[in-house]
C-alpha positions in Angstrom: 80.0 97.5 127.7 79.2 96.3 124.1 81.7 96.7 121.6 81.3 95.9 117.9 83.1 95.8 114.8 82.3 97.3 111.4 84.3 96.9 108.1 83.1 99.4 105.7 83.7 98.3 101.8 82.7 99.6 98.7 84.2 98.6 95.0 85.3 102.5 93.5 88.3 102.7 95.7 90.2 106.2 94.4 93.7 105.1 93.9 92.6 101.0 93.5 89.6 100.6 92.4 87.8 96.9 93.7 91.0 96.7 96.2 88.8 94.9 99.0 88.6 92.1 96.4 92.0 92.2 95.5 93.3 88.1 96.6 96.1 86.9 99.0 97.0 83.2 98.8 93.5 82.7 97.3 91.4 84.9 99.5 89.6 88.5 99.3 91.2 90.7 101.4 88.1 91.8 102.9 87.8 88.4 104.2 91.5 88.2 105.4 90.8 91.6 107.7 87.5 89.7 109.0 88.9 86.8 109.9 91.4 88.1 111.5 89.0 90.4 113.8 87.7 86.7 114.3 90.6 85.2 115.5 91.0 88.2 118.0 88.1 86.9 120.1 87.5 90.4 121.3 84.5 91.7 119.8 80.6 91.1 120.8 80.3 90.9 116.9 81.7 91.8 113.6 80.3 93.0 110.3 80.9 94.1 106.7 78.9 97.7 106.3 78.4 97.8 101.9 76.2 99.1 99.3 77.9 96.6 96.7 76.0 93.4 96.0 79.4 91.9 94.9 80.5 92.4 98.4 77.7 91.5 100.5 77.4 88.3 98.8 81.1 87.4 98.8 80.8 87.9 102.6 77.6 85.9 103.2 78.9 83.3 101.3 81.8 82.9 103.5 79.6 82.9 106.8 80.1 86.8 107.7 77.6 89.3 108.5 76.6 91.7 106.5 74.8 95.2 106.7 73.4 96.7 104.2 73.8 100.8 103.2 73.1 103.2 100.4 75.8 102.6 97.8 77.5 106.2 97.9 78.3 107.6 101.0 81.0 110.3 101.1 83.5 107.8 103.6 83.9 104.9 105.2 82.6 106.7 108.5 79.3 107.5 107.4 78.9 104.3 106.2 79.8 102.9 109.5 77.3 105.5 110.5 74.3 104.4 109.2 74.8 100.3 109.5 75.3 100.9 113.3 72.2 103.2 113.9 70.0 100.4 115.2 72.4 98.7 116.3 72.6 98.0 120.3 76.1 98.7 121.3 78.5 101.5 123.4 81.3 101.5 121.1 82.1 100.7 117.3 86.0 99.8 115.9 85.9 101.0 112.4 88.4 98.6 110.7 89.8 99.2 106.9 89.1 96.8 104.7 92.7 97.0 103.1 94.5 96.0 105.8 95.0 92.0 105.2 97.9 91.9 108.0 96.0 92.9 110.7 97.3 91.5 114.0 95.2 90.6 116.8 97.4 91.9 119.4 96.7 95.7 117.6 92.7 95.1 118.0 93.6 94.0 121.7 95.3 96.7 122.2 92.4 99.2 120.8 89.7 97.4 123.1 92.4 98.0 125.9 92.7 101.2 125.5 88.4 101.6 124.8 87.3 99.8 128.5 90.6 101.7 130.2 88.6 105.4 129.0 85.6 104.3 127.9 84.1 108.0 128.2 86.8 109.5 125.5 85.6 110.2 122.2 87.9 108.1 119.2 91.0 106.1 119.3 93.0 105.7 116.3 95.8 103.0 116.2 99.0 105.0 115.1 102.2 103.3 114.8 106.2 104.4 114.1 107.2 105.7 111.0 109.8 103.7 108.8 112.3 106.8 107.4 112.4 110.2 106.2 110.2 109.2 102.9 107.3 108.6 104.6 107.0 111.6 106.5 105.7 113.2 102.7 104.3 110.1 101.4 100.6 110.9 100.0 99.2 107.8 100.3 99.0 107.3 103.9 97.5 109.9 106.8 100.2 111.3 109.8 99.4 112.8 112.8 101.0 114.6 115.8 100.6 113.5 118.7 101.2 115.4 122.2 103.0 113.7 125.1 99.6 112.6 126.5 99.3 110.5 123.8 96.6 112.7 122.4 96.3 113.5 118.2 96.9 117.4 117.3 96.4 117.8 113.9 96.5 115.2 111.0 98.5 115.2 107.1 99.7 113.7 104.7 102.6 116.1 104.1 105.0 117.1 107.0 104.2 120.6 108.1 107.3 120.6 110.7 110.6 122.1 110.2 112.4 120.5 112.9 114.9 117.6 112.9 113.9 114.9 111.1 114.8 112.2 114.0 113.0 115.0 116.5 109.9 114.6 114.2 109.6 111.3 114.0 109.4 111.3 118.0 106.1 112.8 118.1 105.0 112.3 114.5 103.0 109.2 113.8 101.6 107.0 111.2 97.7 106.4 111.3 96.5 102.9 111.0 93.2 101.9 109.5 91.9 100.8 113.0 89.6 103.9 114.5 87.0 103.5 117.6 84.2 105.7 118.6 81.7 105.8 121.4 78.6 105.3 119.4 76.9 109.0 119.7 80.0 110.5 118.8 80.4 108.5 115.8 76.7 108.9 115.1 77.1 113.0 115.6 79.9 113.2 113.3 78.0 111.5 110.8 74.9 114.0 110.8 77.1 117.1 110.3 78.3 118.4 106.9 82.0 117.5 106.1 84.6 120.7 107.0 86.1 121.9 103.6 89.4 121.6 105.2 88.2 117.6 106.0 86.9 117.0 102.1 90.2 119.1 100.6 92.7 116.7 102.6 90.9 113.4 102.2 91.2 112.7 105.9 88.1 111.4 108.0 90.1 112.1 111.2 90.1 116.5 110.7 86.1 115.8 111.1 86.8 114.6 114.6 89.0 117.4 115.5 87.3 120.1 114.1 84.4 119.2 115.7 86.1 119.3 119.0 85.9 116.2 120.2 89.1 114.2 121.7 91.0 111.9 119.3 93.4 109.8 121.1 96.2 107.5 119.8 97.0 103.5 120.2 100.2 102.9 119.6 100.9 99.8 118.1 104.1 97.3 117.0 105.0 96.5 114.6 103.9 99.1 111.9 102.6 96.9 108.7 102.0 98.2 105.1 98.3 98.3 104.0 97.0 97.9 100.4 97.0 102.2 99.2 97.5 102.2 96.0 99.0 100.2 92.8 102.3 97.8 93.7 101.4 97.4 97.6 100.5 94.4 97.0 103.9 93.1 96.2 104.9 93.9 100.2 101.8 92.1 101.3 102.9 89.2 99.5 106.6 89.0 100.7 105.4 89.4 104.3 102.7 86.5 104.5 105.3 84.4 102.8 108.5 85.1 104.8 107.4 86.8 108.4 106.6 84.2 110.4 103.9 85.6 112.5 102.4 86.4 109.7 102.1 82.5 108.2 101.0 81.4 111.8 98.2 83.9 111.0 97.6 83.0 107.6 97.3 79.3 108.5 94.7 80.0 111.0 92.9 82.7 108.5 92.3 80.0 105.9 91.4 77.5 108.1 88.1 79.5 109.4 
């Protein structure tokens, strides 16, 4: 079983634009979320998936791999998509590109969970939410998820009317870590996005509309990503005072 992974990165983020580029204690964050796949050890090989010059010579200059797309491509899947196409492999971890706190324990846990099913469809690392708030927080996707550990439905708003502390048994936060068997991945790609899919801004409808399986990872400890204007701040505060996180940053700047 060959398993890669495949950062896609483009500069006209929505809500930030250049994010990927945005730096922590002196590095890109592209190249904080690569090295940290690095350090995992777990992967038969890693690379950045971009249409953006800027990008794919940022990463070559710091020893990554790069592959090479059309500039515009409607999400970070079909980008994925089309730099894995001749690509020799079984399965493909899509990792976010704004996720600089990235522990290799939650890409251990998503291989886990690939070579313990390795004939599902997609994974999707999920992890607890924090409070109330951020069951309706726009920013970020949710999902439900049944008691075999398998994803419903996905939103960004809370569509349930039960108790809050019932809700946040069963409803999840999605993390930017998603795996696919190749085929599926390169299925999904060839067909037309669902309006619900495009209307939502969620990759992960696509998967579920389509009918194939979507299964979650759950992983601890849940960590902010970079979403929009003033994450950054929390990004900051945790690679200065967690201390897992300065192990990791020590080891990330050292590559």
């Amino acid at each position: 079983m060959k398993i890669i992974a495949v950062i896609p990165a483009h500069l006209d983020s929505i809500r930030l634009k250049r994010k990927v580029l945005i730096k922590f204690k002196g590095l890109e964050m592209i190249e904080h979320v690569r090295r940290r796949a690095l350090i995992s050890d777990i992967f038969d090989d890693i690379f950045v998936a971009t249409g953006d010059v800027l990008i794919e010579d940022l990463i070559k200059s710091k020893g990554g791999k790069v592959i090479r797309t059309l500039k515009d491509h409607a999400s970070g899947t079909s980008r994925v998509a089309e730099a894995v196409e001749r690509i020799d492999c079984d399965h493909v971890v899509l990792l976010q590109g704004d996720e600089p706190l990235m522990l290799p324990q939650h890409l251990k846990s998503m291989i886990k969970a690939i070579k313990n099913h390795p004939t599902r469809d997609a994974w999707n690392a999920t992890a607890d939410l924090d409070n109330e708030f951020e069951l309706n927080k726009k920013s970020f996707v949710k999902c439900c998820i049944s008691e075999e550990n398998k994803i419903i439905y996905c939103f960004r708003r809370s569509p349930s009317f039960g108790k809050i502390e019932s809700q946040l048994t069963y409803i999840k936060k999605i993390l930017g870590v998603i795996a696919y068997k190749k085929d599926i991945l390169l299925d999904l790609s060839s067909k037309e996005k669902s309006y619900i899919e495009s209307i939502e801004s969620i990759e992960q409808i696509g998967i579920l509309i389509n009918n194939y399986s979507l299964y979650s990872v759950p992983m601890s400890p849940s960590l902010p990503s970079v979403n929009e204007p003033g994450d950054e701040k929390q990004i900051n505060k945790m690679l200065e005072e967690n201390i897992e996180q300065k192990k990791l940053l020590k080891k990330v700047l050292e590559i």
